[in-house]
KEGUDREN-11741 format. One record per atom (N, C-alpha, C, O, CB): x, y, z; residue in one letter. Coordinates in pm, whole numbers, plus 32768, in hexadecimal, padded with zeros to 4 digits. Atoms other than C-alpha are relative to their C-alpha. Last residue first. Glycine has a CB too. Layout:
N
XYZA...
This chain:
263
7FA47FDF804CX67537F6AE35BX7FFE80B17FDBX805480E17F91X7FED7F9E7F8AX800A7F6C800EX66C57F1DE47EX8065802C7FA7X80D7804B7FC8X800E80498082X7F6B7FD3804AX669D7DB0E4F9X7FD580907FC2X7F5E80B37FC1X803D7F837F6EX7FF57FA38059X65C47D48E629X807B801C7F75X80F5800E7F7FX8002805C805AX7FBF7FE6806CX65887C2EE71CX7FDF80707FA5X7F6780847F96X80007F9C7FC4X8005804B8071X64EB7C54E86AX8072801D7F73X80C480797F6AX7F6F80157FDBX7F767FCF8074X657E7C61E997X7FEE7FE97F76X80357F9F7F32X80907FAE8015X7FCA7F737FD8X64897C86EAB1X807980407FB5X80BE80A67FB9X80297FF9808FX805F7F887FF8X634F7BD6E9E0X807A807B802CX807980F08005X7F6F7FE58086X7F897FD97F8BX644C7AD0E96AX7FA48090802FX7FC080FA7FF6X80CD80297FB0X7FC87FBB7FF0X633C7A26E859X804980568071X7FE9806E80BAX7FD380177FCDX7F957FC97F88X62C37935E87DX806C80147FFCX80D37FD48011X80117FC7805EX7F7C7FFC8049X623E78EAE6E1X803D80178097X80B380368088X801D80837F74X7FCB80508079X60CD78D2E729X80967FEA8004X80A37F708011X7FDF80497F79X802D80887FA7X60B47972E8B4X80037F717F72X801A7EFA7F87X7F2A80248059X7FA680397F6BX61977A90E84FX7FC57F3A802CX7FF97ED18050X7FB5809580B8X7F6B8012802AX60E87AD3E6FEX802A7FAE8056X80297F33804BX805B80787FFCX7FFC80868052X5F9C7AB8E787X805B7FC97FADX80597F587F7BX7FAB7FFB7FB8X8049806F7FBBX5FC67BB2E89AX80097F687FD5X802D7F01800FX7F7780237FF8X7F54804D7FDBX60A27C87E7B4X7FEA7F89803DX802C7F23802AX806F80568075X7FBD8046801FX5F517C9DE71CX806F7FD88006X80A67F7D7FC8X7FF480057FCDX805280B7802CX5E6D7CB3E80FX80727FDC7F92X80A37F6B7F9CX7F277FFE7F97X800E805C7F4FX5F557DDEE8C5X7FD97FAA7FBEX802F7F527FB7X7F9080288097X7F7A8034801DX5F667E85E727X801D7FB48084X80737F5E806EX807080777FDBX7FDD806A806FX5E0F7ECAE74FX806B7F938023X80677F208051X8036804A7F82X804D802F7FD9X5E267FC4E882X7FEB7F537FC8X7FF87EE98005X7FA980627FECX7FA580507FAAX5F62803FE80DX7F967F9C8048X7FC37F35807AX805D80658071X7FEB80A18026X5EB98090E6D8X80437FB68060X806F7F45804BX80527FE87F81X80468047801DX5DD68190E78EX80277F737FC2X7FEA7F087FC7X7FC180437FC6X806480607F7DX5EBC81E9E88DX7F907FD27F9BX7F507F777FD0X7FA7807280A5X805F7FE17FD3X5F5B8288E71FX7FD67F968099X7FD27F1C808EX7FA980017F85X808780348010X609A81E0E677X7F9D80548085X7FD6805B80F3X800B7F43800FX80357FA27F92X61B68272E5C4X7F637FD98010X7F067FDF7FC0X801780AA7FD4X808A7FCA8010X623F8135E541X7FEB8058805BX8002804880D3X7F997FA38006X80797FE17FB7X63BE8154E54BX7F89802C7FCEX7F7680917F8CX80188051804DX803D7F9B7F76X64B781AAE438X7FB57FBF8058X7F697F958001X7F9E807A7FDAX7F9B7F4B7FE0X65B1811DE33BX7FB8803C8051X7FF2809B8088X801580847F76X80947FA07FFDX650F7FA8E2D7X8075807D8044X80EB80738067X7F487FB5808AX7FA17F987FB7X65B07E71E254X7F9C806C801AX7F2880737FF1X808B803B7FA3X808F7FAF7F8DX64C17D4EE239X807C806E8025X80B8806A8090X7FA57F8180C4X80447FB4806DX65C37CAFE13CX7F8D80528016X7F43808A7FC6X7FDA7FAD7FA3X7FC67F70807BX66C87C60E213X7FB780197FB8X7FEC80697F6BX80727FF87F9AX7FF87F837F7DX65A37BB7E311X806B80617FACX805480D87F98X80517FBD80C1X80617FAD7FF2X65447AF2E1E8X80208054806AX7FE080BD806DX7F8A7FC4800DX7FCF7FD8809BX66BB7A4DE1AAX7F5880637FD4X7F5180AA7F6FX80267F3C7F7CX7FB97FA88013X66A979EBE319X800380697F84X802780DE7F8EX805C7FC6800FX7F8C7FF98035X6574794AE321X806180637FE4X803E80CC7FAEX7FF07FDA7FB1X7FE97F748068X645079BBE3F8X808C7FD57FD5X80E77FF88020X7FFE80B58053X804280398093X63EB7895E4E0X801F80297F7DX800C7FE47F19X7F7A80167FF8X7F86809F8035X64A4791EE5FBX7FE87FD47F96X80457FD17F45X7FFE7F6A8050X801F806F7FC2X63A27A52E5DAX80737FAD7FD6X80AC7FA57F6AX7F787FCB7FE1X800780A08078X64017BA1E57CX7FED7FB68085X7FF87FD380FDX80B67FBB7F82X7FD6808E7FA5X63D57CDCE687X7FD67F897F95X7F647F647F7BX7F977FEB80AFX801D80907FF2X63AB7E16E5C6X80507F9F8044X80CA7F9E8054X7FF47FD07F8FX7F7E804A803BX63D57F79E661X7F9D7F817FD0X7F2C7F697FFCX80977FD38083X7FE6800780A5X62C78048E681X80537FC57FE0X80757FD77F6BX801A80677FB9X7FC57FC58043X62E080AFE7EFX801E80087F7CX806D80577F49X803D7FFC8029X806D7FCF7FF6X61CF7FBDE89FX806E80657FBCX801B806E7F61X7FA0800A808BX7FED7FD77F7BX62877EB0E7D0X7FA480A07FFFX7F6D80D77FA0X80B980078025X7FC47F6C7FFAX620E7E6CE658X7FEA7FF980D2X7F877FDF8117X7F7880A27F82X80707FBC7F7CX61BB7CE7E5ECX805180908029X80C88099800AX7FF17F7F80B2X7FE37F8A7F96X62427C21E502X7FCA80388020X7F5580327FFBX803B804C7FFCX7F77802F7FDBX62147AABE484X8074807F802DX80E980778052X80377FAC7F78X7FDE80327F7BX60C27ACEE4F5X808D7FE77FF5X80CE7FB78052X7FB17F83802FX800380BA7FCBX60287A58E3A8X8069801A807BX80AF7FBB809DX80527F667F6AX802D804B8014X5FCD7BB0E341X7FF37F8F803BX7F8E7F60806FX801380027FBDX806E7FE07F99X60E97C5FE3B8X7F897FBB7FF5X7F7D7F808061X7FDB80867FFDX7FFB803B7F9BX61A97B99E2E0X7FC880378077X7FB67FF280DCX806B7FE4800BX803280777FF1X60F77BE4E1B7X802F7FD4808BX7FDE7F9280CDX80267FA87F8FX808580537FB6X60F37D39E1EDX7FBC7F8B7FF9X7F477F748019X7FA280337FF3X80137FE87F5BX62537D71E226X7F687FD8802DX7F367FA68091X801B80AF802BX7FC6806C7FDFX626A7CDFE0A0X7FED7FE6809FX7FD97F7A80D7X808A800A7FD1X80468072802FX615A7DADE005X80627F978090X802C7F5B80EDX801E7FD97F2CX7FED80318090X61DF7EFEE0A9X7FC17F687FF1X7F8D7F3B8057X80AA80007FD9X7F4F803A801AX61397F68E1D9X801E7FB97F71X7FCC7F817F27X802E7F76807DX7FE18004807DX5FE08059E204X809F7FB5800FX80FF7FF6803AX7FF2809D7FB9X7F7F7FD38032X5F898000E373X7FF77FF47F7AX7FB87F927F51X80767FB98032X7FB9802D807EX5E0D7FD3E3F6X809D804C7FD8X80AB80C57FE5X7F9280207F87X801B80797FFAX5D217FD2E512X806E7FBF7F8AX80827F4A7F69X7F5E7FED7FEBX7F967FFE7F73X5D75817FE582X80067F127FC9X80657EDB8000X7F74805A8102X7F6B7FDD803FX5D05818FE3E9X805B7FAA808FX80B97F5A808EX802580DF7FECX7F997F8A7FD1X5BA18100E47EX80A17FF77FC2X80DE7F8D7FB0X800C7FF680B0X7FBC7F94804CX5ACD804DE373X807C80838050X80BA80E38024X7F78804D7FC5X7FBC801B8067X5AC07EF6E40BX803880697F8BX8091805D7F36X7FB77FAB7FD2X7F9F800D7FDEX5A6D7F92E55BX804E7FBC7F72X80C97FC87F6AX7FF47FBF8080X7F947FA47FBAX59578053E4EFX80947FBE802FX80ED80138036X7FB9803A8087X7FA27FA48091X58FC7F20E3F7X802280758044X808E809A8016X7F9B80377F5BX806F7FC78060X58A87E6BE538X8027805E7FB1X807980B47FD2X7F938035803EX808E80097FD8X592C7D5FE621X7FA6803E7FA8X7F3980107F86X7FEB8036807FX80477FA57FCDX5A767D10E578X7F8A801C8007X7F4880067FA1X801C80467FE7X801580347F75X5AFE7BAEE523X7FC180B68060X7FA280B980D8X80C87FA78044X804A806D800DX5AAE7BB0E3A1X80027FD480E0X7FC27F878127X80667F7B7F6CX808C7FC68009X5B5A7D07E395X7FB77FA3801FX7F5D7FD9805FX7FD280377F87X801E80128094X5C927C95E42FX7F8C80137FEBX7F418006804CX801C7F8A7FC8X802180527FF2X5D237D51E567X7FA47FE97F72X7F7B80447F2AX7FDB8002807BX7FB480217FADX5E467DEAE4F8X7FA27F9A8026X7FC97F26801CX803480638059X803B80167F85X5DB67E0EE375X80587FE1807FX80C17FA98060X7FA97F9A7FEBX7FF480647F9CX5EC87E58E28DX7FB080048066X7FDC803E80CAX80707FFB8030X80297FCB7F98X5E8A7F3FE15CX7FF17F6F8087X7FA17F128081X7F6F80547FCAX8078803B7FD8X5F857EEFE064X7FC2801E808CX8008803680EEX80157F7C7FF5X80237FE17F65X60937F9DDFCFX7F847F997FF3X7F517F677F8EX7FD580BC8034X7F9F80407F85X615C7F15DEA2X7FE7801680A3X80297FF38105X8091803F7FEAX8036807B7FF0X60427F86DD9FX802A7FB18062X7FE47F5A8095X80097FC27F9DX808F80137FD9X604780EEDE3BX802B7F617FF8X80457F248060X7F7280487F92X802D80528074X61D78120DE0BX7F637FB88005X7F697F3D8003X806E7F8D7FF3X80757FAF803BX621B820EDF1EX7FBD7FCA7F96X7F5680017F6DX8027807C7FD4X801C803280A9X63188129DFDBX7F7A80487FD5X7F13802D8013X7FE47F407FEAX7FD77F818039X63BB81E2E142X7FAF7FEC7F42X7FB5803E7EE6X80D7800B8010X7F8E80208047X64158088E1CEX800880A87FADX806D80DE7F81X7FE87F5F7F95X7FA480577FD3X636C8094E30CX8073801C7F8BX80E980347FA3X7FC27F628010X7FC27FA07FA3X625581A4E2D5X80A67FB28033X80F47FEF807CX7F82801A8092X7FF7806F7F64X61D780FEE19FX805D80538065X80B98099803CX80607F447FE2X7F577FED7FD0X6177825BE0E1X7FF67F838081X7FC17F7F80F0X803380D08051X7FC68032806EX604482DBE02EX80997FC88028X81037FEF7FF7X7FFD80717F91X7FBF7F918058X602D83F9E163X80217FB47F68X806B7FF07F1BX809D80408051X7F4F7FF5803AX5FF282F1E23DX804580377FA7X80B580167F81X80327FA37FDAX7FAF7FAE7F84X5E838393E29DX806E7FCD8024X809F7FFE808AX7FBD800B8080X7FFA7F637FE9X5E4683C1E146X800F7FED807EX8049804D80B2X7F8580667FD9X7FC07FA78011X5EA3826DE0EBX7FFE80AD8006X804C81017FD7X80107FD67FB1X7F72800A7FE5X5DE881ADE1FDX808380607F9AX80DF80977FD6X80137F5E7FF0X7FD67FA67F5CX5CC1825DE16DX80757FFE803AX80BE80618044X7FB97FD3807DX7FC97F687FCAX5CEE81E0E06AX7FE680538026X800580C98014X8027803E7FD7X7F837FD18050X5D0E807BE0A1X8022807D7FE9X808C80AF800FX80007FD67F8EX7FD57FDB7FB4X5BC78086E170X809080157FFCX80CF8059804DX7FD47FCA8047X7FF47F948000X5B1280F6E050X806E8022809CX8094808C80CBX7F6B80357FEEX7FB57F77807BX5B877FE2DF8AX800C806D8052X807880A98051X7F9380407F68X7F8E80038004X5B4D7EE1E0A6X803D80737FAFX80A580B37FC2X801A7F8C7FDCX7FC07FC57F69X59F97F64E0FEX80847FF47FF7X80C1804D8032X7FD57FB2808CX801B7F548008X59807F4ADF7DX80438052807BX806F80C58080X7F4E80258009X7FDE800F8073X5A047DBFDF74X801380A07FFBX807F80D87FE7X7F9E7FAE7F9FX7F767FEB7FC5X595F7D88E0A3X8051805C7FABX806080CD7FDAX804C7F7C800FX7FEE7F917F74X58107E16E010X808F7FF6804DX80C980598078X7F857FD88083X7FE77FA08004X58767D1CDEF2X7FEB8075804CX804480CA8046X7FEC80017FB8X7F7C8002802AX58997BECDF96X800C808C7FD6X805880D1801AX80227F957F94X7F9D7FFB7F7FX576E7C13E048X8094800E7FECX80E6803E803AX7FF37F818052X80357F087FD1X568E7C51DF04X8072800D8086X80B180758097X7EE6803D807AX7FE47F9A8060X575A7AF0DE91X7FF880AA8029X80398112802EX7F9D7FE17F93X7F8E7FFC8004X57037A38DFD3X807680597FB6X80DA808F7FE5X80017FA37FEFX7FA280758043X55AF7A7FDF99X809F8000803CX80C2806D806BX8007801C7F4CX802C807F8004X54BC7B4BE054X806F7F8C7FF9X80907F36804AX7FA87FFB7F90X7FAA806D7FC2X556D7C8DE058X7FB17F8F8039X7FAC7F8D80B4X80568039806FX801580917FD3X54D57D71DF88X80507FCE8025X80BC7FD67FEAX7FDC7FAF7FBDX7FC48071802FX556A7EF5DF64X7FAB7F4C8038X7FAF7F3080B0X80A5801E803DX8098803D8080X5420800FDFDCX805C7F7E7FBBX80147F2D7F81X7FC280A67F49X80A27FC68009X555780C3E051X7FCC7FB27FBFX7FEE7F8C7F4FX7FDA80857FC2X8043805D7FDCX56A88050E042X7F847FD27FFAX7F587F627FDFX80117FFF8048X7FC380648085X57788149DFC4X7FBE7FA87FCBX7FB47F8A7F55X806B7FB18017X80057FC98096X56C7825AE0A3X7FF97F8B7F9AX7F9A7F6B7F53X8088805C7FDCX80B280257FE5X57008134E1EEX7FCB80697F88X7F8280217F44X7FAF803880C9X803F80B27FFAX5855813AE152X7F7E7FF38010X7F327FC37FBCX80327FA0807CX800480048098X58B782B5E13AX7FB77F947FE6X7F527F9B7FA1X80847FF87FB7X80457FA5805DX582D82DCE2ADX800080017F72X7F99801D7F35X8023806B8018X809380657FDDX58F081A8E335X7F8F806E7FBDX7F44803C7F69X7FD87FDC80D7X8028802C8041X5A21828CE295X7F9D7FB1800AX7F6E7F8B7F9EX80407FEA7FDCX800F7FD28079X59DF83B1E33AX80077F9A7FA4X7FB97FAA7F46X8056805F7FE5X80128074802CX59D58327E4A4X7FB1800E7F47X7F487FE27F19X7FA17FB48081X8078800D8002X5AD1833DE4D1X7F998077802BX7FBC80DA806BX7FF67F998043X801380177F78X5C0883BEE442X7F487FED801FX7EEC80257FE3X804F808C8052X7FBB80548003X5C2B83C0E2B9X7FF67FD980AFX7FF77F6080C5X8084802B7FB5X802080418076X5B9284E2E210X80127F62806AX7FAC7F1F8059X807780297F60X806A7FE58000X5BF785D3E321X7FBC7F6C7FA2X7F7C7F297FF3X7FF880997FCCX801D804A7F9AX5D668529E345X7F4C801B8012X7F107FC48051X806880308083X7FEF80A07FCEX5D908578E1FEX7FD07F9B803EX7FA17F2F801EX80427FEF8031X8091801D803CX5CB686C3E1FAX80367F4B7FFFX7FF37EE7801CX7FCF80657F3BX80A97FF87FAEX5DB4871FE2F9X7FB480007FC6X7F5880437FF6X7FCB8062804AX800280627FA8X5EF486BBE257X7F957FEE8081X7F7E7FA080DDX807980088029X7FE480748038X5EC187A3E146X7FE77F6E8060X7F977F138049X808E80167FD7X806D80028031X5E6988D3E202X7FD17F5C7FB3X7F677F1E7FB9X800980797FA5X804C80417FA7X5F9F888CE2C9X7F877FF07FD6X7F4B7F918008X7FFE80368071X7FA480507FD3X607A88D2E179X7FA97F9D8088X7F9E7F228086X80898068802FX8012807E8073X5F7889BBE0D0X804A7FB1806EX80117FC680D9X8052800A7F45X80898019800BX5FAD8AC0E222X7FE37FA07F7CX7FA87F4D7FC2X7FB5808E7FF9X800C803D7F82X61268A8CE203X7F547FC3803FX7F2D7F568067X803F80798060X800A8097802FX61238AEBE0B8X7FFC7FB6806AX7FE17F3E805CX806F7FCC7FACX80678056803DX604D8C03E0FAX802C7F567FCFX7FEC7EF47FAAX7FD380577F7CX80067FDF8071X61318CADE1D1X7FC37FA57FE4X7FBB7F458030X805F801E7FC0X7FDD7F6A804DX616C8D0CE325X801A80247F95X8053808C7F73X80558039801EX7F5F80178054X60C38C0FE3B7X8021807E7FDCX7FE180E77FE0X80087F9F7F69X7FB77F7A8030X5FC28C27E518X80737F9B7F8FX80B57F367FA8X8061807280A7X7F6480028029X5EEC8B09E57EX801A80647FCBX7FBE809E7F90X80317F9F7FAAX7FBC7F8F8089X5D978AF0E679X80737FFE7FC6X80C67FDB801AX80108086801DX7F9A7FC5800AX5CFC89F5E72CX8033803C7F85X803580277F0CX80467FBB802AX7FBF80397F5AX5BC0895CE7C2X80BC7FFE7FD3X810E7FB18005X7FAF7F1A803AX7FA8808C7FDCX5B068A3AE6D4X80017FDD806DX7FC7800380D3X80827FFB7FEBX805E80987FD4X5ABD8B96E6B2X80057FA57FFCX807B7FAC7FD9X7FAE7FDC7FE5X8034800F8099X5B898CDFE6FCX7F887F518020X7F567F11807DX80C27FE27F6EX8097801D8008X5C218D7BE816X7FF77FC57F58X80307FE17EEFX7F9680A38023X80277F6D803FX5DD18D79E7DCX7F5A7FA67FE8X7F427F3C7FAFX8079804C7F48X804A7FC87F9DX5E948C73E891X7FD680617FD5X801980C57FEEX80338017806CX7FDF7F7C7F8DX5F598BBFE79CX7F738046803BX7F0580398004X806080907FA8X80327FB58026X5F5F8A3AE742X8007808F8037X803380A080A9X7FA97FCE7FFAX80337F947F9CX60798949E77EX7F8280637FCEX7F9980717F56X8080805F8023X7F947F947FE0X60D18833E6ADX7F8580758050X7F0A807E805BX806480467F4EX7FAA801A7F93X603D86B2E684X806480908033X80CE80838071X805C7F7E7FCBX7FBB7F7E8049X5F7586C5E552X8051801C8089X805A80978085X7F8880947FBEX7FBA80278034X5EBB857CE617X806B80577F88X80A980117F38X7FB97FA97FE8X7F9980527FE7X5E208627E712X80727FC97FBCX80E37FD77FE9X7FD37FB5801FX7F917FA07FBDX5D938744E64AX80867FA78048X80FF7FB48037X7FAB80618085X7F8D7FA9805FX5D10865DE563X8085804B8036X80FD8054801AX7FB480777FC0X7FEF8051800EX5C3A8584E668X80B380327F84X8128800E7F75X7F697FB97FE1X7F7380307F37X5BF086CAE73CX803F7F787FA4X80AD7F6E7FD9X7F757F988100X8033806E7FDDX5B178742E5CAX808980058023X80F4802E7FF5X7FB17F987FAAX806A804E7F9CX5AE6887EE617X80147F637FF2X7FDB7F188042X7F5880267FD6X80858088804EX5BDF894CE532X7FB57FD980A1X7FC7800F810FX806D7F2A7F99X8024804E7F8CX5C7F8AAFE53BX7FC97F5D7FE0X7F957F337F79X7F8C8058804BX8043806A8040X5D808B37E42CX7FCB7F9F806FX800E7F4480A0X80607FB97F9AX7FEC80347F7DX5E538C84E41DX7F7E7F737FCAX7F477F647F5CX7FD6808D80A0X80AC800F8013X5EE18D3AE320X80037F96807CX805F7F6A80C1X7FB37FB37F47X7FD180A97FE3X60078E12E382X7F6D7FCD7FD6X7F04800E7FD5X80397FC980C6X7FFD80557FC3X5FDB8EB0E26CX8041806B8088X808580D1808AX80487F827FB8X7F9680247FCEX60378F8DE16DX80347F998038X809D7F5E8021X800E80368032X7FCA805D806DX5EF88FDAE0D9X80AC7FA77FFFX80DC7F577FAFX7FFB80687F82X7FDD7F89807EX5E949038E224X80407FA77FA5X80757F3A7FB8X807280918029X80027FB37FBAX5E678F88E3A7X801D80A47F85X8033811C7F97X80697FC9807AX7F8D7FE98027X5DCB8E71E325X7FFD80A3801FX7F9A80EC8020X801A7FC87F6CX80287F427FD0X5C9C8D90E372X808D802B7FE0X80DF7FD27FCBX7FCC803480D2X7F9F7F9B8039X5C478C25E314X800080BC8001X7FB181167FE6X7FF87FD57F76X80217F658013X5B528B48E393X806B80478029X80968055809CX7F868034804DX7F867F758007X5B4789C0E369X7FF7808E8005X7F9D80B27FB9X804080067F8EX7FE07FAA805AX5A3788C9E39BX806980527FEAX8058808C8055X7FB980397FFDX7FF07F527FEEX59DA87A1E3F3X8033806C7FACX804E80687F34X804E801C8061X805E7FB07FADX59F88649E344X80258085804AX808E80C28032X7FD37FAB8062X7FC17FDF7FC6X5A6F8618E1D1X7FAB801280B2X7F3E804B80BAX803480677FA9X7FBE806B7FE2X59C38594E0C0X803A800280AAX802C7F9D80EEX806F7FFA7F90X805F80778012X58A08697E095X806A7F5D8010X80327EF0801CX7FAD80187F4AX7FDB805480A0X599287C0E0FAX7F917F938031X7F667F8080A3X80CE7FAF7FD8X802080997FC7X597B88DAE1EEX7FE57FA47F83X7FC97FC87F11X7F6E7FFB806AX7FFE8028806FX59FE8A58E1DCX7FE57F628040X80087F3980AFX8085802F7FA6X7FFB80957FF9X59F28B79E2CDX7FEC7F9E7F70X7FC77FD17F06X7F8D7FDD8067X805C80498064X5A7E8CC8E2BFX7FEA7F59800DX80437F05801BX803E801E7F6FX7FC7808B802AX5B018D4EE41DX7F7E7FB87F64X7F097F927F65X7FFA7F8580BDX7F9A7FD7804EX5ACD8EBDE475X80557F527FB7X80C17F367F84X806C806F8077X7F8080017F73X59BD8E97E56CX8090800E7FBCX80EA80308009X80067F4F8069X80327FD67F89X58F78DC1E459X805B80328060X80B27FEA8092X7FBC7FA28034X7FBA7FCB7FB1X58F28DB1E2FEX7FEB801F8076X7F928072808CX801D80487FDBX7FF07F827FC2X58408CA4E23AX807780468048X80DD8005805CX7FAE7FFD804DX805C80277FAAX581D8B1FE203X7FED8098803AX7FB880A380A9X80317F828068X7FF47F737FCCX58CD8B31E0A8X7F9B7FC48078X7F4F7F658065X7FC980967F8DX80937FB37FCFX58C489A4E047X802380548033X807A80358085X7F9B7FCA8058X803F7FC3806FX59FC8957DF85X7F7D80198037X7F3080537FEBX80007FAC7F7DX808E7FB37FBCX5AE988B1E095X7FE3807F7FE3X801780E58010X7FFE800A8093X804B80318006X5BCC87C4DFD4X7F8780218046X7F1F7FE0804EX802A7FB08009X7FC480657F9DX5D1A8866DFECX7F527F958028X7F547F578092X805A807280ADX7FAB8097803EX5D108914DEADX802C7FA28075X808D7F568075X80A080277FA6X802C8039807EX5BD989C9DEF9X80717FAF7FECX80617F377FD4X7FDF80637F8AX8061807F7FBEX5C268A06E08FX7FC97FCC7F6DX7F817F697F77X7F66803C807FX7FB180957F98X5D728AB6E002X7F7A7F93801AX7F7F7F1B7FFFX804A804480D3X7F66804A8063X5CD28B84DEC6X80227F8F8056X80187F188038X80AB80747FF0X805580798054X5BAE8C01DFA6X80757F867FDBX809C7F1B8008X7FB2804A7F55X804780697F94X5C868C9AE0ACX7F8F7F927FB5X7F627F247FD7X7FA28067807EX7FAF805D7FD6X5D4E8D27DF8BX80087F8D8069X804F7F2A807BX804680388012X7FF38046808EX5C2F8DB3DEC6X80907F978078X808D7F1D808BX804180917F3BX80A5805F802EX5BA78E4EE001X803D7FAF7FE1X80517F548031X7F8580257F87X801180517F8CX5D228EE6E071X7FA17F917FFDX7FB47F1F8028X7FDC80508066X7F6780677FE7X5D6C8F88DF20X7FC77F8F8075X7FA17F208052X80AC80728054X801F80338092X5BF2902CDEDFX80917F648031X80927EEC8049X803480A97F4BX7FAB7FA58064X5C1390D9E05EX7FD67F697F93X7FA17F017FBAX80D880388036X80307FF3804AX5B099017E14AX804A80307F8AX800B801B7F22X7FB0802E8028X7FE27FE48083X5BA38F3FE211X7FAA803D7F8EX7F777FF07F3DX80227F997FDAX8061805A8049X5B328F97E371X80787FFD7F57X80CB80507F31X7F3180617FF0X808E7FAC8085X5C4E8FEAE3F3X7FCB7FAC7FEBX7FE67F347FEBX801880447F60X804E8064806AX5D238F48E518X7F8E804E7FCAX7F29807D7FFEX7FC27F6E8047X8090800A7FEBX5E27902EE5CAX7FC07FB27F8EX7FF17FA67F1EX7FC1808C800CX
């Protein structure tokens, strides 16, 4: 059964998690679920537990989160648009973690940091324009690393300076800073993958694989090694259509056989 948390242990420990996971506004107790909501982050979280013991449990609202945390929720009243059961706190930290991530980081949270950032900024000049980009690229960099975990998904490389945030479609050709700041609009890949994505000299099938271009020298295709599959969203598959699009029709490419290597 789901308690309110009130015992001393339980409080402090439902605080403790939504404090080191980036959601520090108390929003109350309600129904047996404590709530908690952050100034970076969107929605909210609310935490309940069945004794100092556990199981603790952990609803949210935002559908954009839930989707993308990709595991089952359990069937027990409460509030939200779904509920989770662990059976220990490190488990609860563990998803807690990866849901202020994707909170922080799915739209349309970062067009919200930006138009903030932005505020009252001049843009007359070429210069004032340069830098408002300038502010959208940073923040749309990390973002992309909180919702790639700090991590090109291809090769596995955690080394910040060696990542880069890769527009799919390019900022200078998108309609409006909502679409230049969406995560679903962008891959984190190491420096080298993301030059040739970049210029079209690879491109990701609707399964994450890459497809090189003829153009793509041998002695660069051994060095584009990569160990997994992009795990990609209907939102980047959406994208990623224009740009295989412009791959294929630049470099014709073998649409029913394309090239790959897989180390």
């Amino acid at each position: 059964m789901i308690e309110v948390p009130q015992s001393f242990v339980v409080r402090e420990e439902c605080e403790k998690a939504a404090w080191q996971h980036g959601f520090r506004r108390q929003l109350g107790v309600n129904d047996g679920w404590a709530a908690f909501g952050s100034t970076t982050a969107q929605g909210k979280i609310l935490l309940a537990a069945s004794g100092a013991q556990g199981p603790w449990f952990l609803a949210l609202e935002h559908a954009g989160v839930i989707a993308e945390l990709g595991f089952a929720g359990i069937d027990v009243p409460g509030p939200g648009h779904a509920r989770y059961a662990f059976n220990n706190l490190g488990q609860l930290y563990a998803t807690l973690s990866r849901v202020y991530e994707l909170a922080v980081s799915l739209p349309d949270a970062p067009l919200r940091a930006f138009e903030t950032k932005v505020a009252g900024l001049p843009r007359t000049t070429e210069a004032e324009r340069l830098i408002i980009q300038r502010i959208g690229q940073d923040l749309f960099r990390n973002r992309l690393m909180d919702y790639w975990q700090g991590r090109c998904p291809l090769t596995g490389i955690t080394d910040q300076a060696l990542l880069r945030a890769s527009h799919i479609i390019p900022w200078s050709e998108c309609e409006s800073d909502a679409e230049r700041l969406d995560v679903h609009n962008g891959l984190l890949l190491s420096a080298l993958w993301d030059a040739a994505f970049d210029r079209a000299l690879v491109t990701f099938d609707e399964a994450g694989r890459p497809e090189f271009s003829p153009a793509l020298g041998e002695a660069a295709r051994v060095e584009l090694r990569w160990r997994s599959t992009i795990p990609l969203t209907d939102a980047h598959q959406h994208r990623l259509a224009l740009h295989r699009a412009k791959a294929r029709s630049s470099f014709y490419l073998d649409k029913e056989s394309p090239k790959s290597l897989e180390t």
